[in-house]
C-alpha positions as a Python dict, from the first residue, in 0.01 Angstrom:
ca = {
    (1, 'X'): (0, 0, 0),
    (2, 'X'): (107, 372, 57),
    (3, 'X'): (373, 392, 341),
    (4, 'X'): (418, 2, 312),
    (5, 'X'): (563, -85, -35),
    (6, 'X'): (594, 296, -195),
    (7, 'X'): (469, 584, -186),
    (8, 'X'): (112, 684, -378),
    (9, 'X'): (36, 1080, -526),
    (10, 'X'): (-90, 1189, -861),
    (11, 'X'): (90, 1530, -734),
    (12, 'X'): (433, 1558, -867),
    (13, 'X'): (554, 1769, -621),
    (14, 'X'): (447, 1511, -324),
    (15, 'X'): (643, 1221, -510),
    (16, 'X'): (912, 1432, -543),
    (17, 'X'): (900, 1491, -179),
    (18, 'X'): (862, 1093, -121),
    (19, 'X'): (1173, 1032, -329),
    (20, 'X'): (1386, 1262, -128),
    (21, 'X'): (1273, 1078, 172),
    (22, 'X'): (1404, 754, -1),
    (23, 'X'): (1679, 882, -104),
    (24, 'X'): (1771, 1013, 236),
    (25, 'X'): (1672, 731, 442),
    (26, 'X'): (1761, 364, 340),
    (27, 'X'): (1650, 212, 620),
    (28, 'X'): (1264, 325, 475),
    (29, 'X'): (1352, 239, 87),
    (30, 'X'): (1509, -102, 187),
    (31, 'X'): (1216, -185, 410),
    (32, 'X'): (965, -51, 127),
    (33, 'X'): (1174, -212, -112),
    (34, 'X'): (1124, -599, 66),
    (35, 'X'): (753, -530, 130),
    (36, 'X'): (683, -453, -220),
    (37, 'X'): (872, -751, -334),
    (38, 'X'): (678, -962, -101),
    (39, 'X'): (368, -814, -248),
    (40, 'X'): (524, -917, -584),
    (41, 'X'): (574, -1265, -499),
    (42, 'X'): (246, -1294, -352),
    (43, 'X'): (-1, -1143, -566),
    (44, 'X'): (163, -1204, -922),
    (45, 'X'): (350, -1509, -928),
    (46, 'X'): (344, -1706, -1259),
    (47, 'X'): (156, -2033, -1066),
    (48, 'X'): (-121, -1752, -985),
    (49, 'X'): (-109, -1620, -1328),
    (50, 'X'): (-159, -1952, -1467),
    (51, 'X'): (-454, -2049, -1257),
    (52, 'X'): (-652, -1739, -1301),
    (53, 'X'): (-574, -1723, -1705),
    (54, 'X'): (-759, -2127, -1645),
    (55, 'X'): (-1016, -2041, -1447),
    (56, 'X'): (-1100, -1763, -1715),
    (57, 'X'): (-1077, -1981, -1988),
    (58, 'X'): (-1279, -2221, -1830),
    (59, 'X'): (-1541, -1949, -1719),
    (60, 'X'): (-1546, -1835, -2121),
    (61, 'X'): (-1628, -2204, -2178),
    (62, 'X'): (-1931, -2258, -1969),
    (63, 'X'): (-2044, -1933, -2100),
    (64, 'X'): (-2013, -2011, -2469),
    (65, 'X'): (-2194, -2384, -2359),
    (66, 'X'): (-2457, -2245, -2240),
    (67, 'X'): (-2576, -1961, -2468),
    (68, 'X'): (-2556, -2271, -2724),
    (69, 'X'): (-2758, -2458, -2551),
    (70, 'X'): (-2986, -2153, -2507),
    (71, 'X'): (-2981, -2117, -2883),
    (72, 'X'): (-2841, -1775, -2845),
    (73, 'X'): (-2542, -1741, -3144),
    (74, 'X'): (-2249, -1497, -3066),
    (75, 'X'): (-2118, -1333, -3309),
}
């Protein structure tokens, strides 16, 4: 989230301006820093990884059951 775990800009100019501000104030970049580690942990752990790579598996499953059982054929 801009201002919460980094800084966002497609404008190279602005980031360079948000880097400066890092650099120059590590209160901000440690703070930014923990939030976007929290985000991390939160969003993209390897338990969360594993149950959404299952739930699309099993999603491709039920898919591929039922177009059989439609009589469609993938190809």
């Amino acid at each position: 989230e801009h201002g919460v775990s980094g800084f966002l800009s497609d404008d190279p100019a602005t980031l360079n301006q948000y880097a400066h501000r890092l650099l120059n104030d590590r209160d901000l970049a440690m703070r930014m820093g923990d939030n976007a580690r929290q985000y991390v942990a939160a969003h993209f752990s390897l338990s969360q990884f594993a149950s959404r790579f299952k739930q699309a598996i099993e999603n491709a499953m039920a898919t591929s059951k039922t177009a059989r059982r439609d009589g469609e054929v993938s190809r």
